[in-house]
C-alpha positions in Angstrom: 2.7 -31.6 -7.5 0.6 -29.2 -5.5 -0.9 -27.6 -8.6 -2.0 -30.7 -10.1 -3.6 -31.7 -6.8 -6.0 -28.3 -6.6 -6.7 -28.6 -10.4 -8.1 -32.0 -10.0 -9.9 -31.4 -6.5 -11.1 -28.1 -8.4 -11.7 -29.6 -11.7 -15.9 -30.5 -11.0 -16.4 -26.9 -10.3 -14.3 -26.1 -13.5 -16.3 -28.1 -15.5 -19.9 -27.7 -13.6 -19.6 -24.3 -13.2 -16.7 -22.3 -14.6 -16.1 -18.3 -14.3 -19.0 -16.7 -15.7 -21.3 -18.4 -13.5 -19.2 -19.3 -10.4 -20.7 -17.0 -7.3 -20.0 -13.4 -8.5 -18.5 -11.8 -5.1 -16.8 -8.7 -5.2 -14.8 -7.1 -2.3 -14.8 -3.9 -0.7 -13.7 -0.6 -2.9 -10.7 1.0 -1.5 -10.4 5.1 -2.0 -6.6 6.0 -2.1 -5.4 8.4 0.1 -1.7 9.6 1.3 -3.2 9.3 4.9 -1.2 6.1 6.7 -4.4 5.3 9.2 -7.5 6.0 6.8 -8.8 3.6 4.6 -12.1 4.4 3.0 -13.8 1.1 1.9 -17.0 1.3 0.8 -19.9 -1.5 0.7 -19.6 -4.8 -1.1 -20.8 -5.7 -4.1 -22.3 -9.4 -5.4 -22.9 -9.4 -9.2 -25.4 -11.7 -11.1 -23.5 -14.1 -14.2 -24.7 -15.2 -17.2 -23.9 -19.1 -18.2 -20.4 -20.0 -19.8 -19.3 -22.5 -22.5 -20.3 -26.2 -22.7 -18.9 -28.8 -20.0 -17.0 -30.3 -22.3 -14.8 -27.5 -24.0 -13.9 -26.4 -20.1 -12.6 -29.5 -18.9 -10.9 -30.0 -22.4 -8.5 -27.4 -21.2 -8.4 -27.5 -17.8 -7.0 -31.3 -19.1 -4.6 -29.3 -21.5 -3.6 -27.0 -18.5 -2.8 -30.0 -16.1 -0.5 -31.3 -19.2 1.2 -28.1 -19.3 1.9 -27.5 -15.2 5.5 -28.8 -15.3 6.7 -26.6 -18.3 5.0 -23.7 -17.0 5.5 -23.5 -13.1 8.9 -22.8 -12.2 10.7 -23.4 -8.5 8.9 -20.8 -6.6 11.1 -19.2 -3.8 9.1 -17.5 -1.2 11.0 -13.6 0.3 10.8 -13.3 3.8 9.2 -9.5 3.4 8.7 -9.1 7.2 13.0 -9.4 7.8 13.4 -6.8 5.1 11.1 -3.8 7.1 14.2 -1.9 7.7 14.8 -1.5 4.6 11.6 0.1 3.7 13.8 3.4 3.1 15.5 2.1 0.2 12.7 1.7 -2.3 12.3 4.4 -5.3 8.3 5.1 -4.2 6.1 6.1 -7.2 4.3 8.9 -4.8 3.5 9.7 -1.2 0.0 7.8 -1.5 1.4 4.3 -2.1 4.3 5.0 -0.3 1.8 5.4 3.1 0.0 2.8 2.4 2.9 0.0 1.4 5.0 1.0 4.5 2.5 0.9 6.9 1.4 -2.7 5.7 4.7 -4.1 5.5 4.6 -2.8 9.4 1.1 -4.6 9.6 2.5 -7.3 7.9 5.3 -7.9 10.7 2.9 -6.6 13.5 -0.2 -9.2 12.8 2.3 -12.5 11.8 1.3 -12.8 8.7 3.4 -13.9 6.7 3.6 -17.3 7.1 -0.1 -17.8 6.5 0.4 -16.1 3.1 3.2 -17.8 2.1 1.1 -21.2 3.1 -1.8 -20.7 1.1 -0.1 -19.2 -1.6 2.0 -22.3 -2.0 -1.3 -24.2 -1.4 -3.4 -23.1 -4.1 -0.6 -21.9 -6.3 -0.1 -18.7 -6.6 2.6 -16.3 -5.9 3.3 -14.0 -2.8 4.1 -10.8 -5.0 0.8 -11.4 -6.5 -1.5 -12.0 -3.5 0.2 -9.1 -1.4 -1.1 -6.4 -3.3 -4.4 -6.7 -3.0 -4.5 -7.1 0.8 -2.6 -4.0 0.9 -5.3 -2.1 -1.3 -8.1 -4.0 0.6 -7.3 -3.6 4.6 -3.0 -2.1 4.6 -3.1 -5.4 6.1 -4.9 -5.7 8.9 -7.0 -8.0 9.8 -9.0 -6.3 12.5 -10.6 -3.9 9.2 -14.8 -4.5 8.9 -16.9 -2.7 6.9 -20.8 -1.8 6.5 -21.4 -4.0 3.4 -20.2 -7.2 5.5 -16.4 -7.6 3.9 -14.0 -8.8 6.5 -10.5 -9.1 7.1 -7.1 -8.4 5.0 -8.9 -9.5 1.6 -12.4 -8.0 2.9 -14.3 -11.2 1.8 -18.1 -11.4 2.2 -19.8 -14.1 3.2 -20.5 -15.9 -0.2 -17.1 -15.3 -1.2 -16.0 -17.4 1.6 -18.3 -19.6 0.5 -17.3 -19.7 -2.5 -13.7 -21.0 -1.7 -14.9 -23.4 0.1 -17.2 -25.4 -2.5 -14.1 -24.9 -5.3 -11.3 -26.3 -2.9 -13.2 -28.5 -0.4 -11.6 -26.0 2.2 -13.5 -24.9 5.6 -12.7 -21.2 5.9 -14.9 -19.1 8.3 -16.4 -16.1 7.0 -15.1 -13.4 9.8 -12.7 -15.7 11.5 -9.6 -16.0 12.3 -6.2 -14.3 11.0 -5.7 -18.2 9.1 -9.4 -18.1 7.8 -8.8 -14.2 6.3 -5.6 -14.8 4.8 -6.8 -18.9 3.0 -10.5 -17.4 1.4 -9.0 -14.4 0.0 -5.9 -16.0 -1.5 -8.1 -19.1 -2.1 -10.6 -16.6 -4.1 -8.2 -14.9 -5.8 -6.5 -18.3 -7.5 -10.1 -19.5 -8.0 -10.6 -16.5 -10.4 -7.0 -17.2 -12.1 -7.6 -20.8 -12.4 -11.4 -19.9 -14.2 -10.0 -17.0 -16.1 -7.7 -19.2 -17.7 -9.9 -22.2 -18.5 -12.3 -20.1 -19.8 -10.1 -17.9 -21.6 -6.8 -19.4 -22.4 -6.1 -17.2 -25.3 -5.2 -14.5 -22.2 -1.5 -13.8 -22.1 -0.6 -14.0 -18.6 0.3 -11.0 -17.1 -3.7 -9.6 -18.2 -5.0 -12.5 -16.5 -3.3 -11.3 -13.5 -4.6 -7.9 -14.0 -8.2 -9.1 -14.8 -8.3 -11.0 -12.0 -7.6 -8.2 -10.1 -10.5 -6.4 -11.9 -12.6 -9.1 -11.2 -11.9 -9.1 -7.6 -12.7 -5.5 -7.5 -15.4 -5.2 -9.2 -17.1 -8.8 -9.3 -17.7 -11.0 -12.3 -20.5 -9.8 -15.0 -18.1 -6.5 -15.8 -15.6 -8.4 -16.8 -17.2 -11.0 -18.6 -19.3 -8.3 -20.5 -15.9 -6.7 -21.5 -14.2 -10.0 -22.2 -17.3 -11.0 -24.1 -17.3 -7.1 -26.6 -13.8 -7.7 -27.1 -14.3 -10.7 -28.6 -17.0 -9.6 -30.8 -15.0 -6.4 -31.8 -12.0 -9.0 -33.0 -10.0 -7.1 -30.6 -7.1 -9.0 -28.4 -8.3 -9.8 -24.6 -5.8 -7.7 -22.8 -6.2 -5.3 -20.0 -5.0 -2.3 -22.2 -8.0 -2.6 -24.8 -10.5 -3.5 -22.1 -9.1 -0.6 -20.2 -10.1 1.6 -23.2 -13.6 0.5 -23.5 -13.7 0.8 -19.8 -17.7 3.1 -19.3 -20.4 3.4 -17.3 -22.4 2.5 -20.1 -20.6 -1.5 -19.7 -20.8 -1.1 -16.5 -24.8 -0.5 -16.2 -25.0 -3.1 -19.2 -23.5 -6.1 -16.8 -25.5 -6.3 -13.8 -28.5 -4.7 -12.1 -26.4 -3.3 -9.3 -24.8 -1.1 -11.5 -27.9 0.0 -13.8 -29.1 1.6 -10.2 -26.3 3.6 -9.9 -26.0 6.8 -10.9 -23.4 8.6 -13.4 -21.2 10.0 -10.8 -21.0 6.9 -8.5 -20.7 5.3 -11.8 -17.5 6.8 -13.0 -16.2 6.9 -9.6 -16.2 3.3 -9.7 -14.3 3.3 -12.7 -11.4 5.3 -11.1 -11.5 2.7 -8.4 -10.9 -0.4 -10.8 -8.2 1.6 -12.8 -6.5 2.9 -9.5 -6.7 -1.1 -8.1 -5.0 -2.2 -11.1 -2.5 0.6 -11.2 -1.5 0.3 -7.5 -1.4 -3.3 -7.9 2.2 -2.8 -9.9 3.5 -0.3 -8.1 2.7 -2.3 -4.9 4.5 -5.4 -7.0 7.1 -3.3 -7.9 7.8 -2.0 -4.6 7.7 -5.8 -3.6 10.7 -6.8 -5.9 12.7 -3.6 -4.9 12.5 -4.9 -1.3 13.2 -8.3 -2.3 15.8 -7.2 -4.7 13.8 -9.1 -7.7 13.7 -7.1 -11.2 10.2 -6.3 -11.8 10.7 -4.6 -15.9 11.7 -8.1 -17.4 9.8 -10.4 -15.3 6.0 -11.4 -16.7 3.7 -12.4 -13.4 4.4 -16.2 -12.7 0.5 -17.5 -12.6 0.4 -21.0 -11.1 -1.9 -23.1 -13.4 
């Protein structure tokens, strides 16, 4: 099975490394904004990480995870998205915002041939399309022509050590700034790297908050959500994105990493809009997903492919 192949090819980086001190990229931070052709990405961040658990309670459940693939991974069925652009009339959009920004994606999507890359390296490393989409359409409205300042490329805006970073977990050989096939495998190859470490770390996560963690984490890099992971746990509070949500401050923030300590307030809790917005937009951008696709997105927890 294809899962089973990436866990064992990843499972030396699992064990050697895991999440909290795998490299701690983050990607570029998206302001929202009704406009269809201005995206205001500021500069990447790369966080320092703090050492994780021992070797062997890591690769104990990466073993228990690779047990557990064929109960948990049903038969995934990928949607042709670019057929369905005409009907981008017939969703129910949330607001005018998202609505700008999902149709002129889906257009992007069609325009720049995408779609077959994503549904290729989603099947690769095991994730789903619904999932992966919405974060290219928060990072770039997918295009792959988008650059910024802090050196983020592409439809996932992936730095350089991100790229990297994909490359020593999977074996792969994506380019950092390269082509349309090298943008769309690191940042769908980064963004299952973080689901896969999430969940050996942290199995007691219920699913759908490992999704949104993980989209946290690909926001705002690594030591903020460890540090929240790490106070919930303390605070004999459950790991979900709701309570972390809550305790969501500048104050953790500055506590994670020395980036943010040299930041101040108001960039601070601007930042914290941006990872609540990211998360937010993430559903509505699922849910617009599964109207086009005709999928029901109430009753339906995010299928994570571990």
């Amino acid at each position: 099975m294809v899962l089973e192949n990436i866990l064992k090819k990843a499972r030396p980086y699992l064990i050697t490394c895991a999440l909290s001190i795998l490299p701690q990229v983050t990607l570029s931070q998206i302001s929202y904004s009704a406009s269809q052709d201005s995206i205001s990405i500021s500069t990447s961040i790369k966080q320092e990480t703090e050492t994780s658990s021992s070797q062997q309670t890591i690769e104990s459940r990466v073993q228990e995870q690779e047990s557990q693939t064929q109960e948990q991974i049903p038969k995934k069925i990928n949607v042709n998205y670019t057929s369905l652009v005409d009907s981008l009339n017939t969703i129910d959009y949330k607001n005018d915002s998202t609505k700008a920004r999902f149709v002129l994606s889906m257009n992007n999507l069609k325009k720049y041939d995408l779609e077959s890359l994503i549904n290729e390296y989603c099947d690769k490393f095991g994730v789903k399309e619904e999932d992966a989409i919405p974060f290219f359409i928060i990072e770039s409205n997918m295009n792959p022509n988008v650059r910024t300042n802090g050196g983020c490329a592409g439809i996932g805006q992936t730095s350089r050590a991100a790229v990297s970073s994909v490359n020593k977990f999977y074996g792969t050989k994506f380019v950092y700034k390269g082509s349309k096939k090298d943008q769309v495998g690191a940042a769908v190859g980064y963004f299952a790297k973080t689901l896969i470490c999430l969940a050996a770390e942290h199995p007691e996560i219920k699913k759908e908050d490992l999704l949104k963690l993980s989209y946290f984490y690909y926001n705002a890099g690594g030591a903020p959500v460890n540090l929240a992971i790490k106070r919930m746990q303390r605070n004999g509070k459950e790991i979900t994105w709701d309570n972390i949500e809550q305790e969501l401050s500048t104050q953790l923030l500055r506590d994670s990493a020395s980036l943010y300590r040299g930041m101040g307030n108001g960039a601070l809790k601007q930042k914290i809009y941006i990872i609540k917005e990211y998360i937010k937009n993430s559903e509505i951008y699922k849910d617009y997903l599964n109207q086009l696709s005709g999928r029901s997105s109430v009753s339906e927890k995010p299928e994570i492919y571990f």
